[in-house]
N, C-alpha and C positions, 0 to 999 in steps of 0.2 A: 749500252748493249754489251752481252760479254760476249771476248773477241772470240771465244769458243765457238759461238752458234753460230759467227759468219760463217760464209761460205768462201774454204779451202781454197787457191788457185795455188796452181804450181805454175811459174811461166819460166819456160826455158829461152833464154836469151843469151846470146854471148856480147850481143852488146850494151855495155850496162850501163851508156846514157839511155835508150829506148828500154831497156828493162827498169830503171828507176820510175821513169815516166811511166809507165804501164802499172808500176807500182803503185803511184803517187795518183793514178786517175781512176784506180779500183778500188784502193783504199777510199776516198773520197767519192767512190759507187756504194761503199757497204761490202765492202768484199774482204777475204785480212788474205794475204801472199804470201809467197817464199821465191826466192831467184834460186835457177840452178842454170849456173854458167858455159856449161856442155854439155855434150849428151851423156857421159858419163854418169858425171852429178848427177843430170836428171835420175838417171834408172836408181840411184843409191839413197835419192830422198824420196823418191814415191815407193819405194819397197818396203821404207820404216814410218812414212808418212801419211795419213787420209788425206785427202784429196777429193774435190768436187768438180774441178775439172782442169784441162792440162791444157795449157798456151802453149806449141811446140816450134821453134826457128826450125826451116829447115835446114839451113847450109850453120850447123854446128858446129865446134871443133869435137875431137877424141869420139864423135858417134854421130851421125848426120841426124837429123831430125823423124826421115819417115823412117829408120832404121832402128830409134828406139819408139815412136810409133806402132810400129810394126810388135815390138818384144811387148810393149806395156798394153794393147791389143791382145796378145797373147796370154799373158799374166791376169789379165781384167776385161773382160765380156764391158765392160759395163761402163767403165768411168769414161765422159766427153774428152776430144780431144778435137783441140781448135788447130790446122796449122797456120802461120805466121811467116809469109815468105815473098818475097822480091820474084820468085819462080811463075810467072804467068802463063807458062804454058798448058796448054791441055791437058799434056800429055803428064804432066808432072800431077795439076789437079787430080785426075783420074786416078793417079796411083794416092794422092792423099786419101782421096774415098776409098779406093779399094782396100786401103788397110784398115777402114774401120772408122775415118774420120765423121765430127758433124758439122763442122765447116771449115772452110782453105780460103782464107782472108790474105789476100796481097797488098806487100808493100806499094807505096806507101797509104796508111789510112787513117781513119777519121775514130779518136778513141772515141767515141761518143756512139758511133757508130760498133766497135766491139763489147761496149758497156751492153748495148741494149742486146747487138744475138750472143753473148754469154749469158744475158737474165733468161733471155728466150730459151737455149739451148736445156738452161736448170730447171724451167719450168715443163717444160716436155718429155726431161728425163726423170723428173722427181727425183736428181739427188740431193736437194738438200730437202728436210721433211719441216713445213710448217711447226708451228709451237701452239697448234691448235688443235681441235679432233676432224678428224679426216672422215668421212661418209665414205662407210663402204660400198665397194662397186662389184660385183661379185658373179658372173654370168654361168648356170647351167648348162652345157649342151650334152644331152644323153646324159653318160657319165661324164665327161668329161669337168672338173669344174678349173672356172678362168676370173682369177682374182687381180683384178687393174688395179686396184690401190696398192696390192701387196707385189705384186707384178710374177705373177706365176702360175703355171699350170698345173694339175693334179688329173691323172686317167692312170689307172690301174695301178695304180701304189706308185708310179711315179712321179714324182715334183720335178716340176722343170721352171727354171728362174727365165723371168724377161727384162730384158734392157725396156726402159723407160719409152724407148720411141715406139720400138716392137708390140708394148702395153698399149699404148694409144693405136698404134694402128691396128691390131687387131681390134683394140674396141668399136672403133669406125666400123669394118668388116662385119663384125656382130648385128651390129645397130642396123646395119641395111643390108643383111642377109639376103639371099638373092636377088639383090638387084645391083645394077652396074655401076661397079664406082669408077670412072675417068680419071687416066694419070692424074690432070689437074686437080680436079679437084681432090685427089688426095696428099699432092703435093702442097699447094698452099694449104689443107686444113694444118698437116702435119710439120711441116717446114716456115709454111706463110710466103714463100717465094715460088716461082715455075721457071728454071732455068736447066740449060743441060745437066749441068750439075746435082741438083736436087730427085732431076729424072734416075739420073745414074744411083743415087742414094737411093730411090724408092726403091728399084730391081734388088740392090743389095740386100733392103729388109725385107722386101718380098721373097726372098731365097730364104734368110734366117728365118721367118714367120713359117715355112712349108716345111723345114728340118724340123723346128720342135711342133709342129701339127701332127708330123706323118707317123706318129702312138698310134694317132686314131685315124683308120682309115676312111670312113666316113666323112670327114673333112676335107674342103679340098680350095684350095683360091684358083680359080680359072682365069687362064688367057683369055680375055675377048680380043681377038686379034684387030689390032688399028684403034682399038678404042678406052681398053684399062684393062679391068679387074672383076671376077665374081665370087663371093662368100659362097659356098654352096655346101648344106649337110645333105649330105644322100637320104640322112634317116626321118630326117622332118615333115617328110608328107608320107 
């Protein structure tokens, strides 16, 4: 297979017996790597680098982990970031998700266990793209058009790009238009887990999902208070 079409990881590690190792159990997953030793590095090889998704320590030297996090968040809507940390507390968690993480895996853990949610995380997000033809998935509302393959929105001459998970979850929304989707079950379709964590991610893309909705007013996701979620187009009946 050529190393090109694997899928990119950056894993920022400063300790580089577990950075070999992480190395040596991805490569041997199908994956091709790059180490980048602090958080410096990291920012200076994902600026000239593609990447498919980002392994982040967070207790780094020269730039702590959610601090470039935080920048590469900023710089990129779009690319996963996994953190990688000894940090078990809540409250640390919380701030991984809030800057944009898709999952906060603590020390110590089972690589076998981050082999499979990095496949997960690619598959949800569509960054790496099959070698095959992909069936378009293409949804009308009004004007509005919402293209899940290509992951974008199109209402009144404007395009607006979605993150991978944004793209799935709105197609969920779609697909059961007025009727009530339940935290849960939108957490496991879209995560596959229900945990505080995952809940705290949902509210986050449920906030992203209502920013690039609110072109069209007509759209709207309701609160059902105590219970989830409602798709609701004003203009459909």
């Amino acid at each position: 297979m050529n190393l090109e079409k694997l899928p990119h990881i950056l894993i920022a590690e400063d300790d580089a017996t577990l950075a070999n190792l992480l190395r040596e159990n991805l490569k041997l997953s199908g994956f091709a790597t790059s180490i980048a030793k602090d958080g410096l590095e990291t920012l200076e090889m994902f600026r000239v680098e593609k990447f498919d998704l980002v392994l982040l320590d967070v207790n780094m030297p020269r730039k702590n982990g959610f601090e470039v996090g935080r920048i590469i968040r900023e710089e990129n809507e779009f690319v996963p970031i996994v953190f990688l940390t000894a940090n078990s507390k809540d409250e640390d968690k919380l701030r991984g998700f809030d800057i944009g993480a898709d999952e906060y895996i603590t020390k110590p853990f089972s690589t076998q266990e981050l082999v499979a949610r990095i496949r997960a995380i690619l598959k949800r997000t569509n960054q790496v793209v099959p070698e095959i033809m992909v069936k378009e998935e293409v949804y009308q509302i009004g004007d509005m058009k919402i293209d899940i393959v290509n992951q974008f929105i199109e209402f009144n001459n404007q395009h607006n790009k979605l993150s991978g998970t944004e793209a799935q979850l709105l197609k969920l929304f779609i697909k059961n238009a007025g009727q009530l989707l339940t935290r849960r079950n939108l957490v496991l379709t879209i995560w596959g887990k229900d945990d505080f964590y995952t809940a705290r991610n949902l509210d986050v893309y449920i906030n992203k999902l209502r920013k690039v909705l609110k072109v069209n007013p007509s759209i709207e996701i309701q609160n059902i208070h105590g219970a989830g979620f409602k798709f609701v187009d004003i203009n459909a009946n």
